[in-house]
C-alpha positions in Angstrom: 64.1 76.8 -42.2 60.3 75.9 -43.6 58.5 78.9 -42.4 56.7 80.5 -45.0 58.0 78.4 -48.0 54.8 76.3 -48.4 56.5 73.6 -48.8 54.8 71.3 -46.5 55.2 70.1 -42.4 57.8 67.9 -41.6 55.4 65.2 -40.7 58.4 63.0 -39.6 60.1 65.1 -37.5 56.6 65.9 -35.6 56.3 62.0 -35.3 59.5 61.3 -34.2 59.3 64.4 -31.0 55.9 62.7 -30.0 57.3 59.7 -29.1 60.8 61.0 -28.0 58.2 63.3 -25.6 54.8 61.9 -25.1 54.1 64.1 -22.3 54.5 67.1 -23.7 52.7 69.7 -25.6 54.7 70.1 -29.4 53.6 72.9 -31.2 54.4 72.9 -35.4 55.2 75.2 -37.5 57.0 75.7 -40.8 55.8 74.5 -44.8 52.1 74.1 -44.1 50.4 75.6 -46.9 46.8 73.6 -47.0 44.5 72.0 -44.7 45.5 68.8 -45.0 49.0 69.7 -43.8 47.0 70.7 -40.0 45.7 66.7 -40.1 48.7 65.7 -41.1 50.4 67.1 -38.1 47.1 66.3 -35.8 47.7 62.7 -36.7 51.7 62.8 -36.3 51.4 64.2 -32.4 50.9 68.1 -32.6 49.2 69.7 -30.3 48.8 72.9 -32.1 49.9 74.5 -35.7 51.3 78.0 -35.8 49.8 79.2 -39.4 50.5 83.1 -40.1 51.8 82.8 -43.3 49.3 80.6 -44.7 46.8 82.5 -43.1 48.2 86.1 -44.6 48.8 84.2 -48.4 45.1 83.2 -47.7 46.3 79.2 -48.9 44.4 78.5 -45.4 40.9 80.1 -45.2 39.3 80.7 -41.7 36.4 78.8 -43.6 39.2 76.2 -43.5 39.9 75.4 -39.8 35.7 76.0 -39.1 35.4 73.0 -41.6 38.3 70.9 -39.5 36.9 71.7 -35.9 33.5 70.8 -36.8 34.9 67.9 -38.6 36.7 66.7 -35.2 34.2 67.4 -33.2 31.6 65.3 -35.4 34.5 62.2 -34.9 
């Protein structure tokens, strides 16, 4: 019921399924509007981010995730 509102993750939820399910891979989607939202969800468990509307509205740039994988890789 959060995709495309912008209105942020549900960081909890996405905490919550990785230790329900540690072996598994959890994708996220739904609210993520900015870049911090895909650390957010990196940091809560998720193994990937689905982004299309925030990649369509332009709120995440491709300039954006560049900046986060080099950031990660860096770490």
């Amino acid at each position: 019921d959060m995709v495309g509102s912008g209105d942020g993750p549900d960081v909890a939820l996405m905490k919550r399924a990785r230790k329900k399910y540690p072996g598994h891979t959890l994708i996220a989607g739904g609210g993520i509007k900015f870049s911090t939202h895909l650390n957010e969800l990196k940091i809560a468990g998720a193994d990937g981010v689905l982004v299309a509307t925030s990649l369509h509205n332009r709120w995440i740039t491709r300039e954006d995730v560049v900046k986060m994988e080099k950031d990660n890789i860096e770490r």
